[in-house]
C-alpha positions as CSV (number, residue, x, y, z in Angstrom):
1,X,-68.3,-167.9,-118.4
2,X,-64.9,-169.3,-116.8
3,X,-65.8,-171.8,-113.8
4,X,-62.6,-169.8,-112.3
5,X,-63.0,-166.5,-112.6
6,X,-59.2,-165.9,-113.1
7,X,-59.6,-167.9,-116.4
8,X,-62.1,-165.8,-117.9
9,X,-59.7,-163.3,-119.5
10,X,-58.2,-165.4,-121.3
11,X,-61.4,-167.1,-122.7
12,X,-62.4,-163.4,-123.7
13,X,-59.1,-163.2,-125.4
14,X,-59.6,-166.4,-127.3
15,X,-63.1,-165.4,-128.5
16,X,-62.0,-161.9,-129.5
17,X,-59.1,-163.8,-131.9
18,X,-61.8,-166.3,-133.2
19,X,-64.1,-163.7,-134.2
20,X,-61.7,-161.6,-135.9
21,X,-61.0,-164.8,-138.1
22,X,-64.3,-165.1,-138.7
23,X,-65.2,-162.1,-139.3
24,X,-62.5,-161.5,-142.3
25,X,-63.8,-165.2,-143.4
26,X,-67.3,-163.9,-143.8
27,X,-65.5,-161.5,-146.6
28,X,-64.7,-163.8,-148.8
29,X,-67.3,-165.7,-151.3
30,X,-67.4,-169.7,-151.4
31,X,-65.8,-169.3,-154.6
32,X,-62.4,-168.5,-153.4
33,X,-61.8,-170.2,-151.0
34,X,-59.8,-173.0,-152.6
35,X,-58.0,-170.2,-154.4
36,X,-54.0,-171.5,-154.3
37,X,-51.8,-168.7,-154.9
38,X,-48.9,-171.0,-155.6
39,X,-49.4,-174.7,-156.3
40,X,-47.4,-175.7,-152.9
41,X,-49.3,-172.8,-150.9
42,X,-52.5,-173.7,-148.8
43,X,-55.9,-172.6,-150.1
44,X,-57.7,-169.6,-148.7
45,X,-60.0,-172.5,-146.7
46,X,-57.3,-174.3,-145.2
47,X,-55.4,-171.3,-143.9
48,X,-58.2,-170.1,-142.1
49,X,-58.4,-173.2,-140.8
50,X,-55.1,-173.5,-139.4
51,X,-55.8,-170.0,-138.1
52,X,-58.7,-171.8,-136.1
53,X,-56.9,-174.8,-134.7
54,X,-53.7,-173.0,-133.7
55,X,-55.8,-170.5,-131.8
56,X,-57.4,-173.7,-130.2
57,X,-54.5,-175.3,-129.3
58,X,-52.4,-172.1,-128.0
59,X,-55.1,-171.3,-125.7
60,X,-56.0,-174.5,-124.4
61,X,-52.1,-175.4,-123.6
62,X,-52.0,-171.9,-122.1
63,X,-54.7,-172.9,-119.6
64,X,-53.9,-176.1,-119.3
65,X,-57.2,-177.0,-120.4
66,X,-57.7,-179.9,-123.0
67,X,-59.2,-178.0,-126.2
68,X,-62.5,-180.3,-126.1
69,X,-63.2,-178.1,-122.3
70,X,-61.9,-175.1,-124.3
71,X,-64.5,-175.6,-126.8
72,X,-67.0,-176.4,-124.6
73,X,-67.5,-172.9,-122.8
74,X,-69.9,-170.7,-123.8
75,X,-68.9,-168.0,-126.1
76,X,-70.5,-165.1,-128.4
77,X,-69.0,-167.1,-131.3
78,X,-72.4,-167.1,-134.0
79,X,-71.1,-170.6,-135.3
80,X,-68.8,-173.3,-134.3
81,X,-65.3,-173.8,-135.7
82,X,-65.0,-176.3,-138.4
C-alpha cells in the first residue's frame, strides 16, 4: 500500500510487470537457465535479470522514489527479486 494514495497505481503496475516476469521464469527448469543462444548473447538467467532491474529502476525514477523505498513496499510478489 502507497503512503500517497496517488502513488498506488503505479506500484500496482510495477507488481503486475514483476509477476509476469516471474511467472514465465517459473517455466523454465534450473537447467536452462545459463542456456546462451549465441556466445556474445546473455543467458536465459541474466536476461531475466535485467528484466527485473530495469523494471526497478523505471519505476522508481518514475516516482521519484529511490528503488531501496520501491522495494521496500509491500507487494503480492511470492519471492523477492534477486
Amino acid at each position: 500500500m502507497a503512503v500517497d494514495p496517488v502513488y498506488q497505481p503505479l506500484i500496482d503496475v510495477y507488481v503486475s510487470e514483476i509477476n509476469k516476469v516471474a511467472s514465465v521464469w517459473r517455466l523454465f527448469d534450473d537447467g536452462v537457465l545459463d542456456y546462451r543462444p549465441h556466445p556474445k548473447s546473455m543467458c536465459v538467467r541474466d536476461n531475466f535479470k535485467h528484466e527485473l532491474l530495469s523494471g526497478r529502476r523505471f519505476f522508481s525514477e518514475s516516482a521519484l522514489l529511490s528503488q531501496t523505498r520501491l522495494l521496500s513496499c509491500p507487494s503480492r510478489l511470492p519471492w523477492r527479486p534477486v
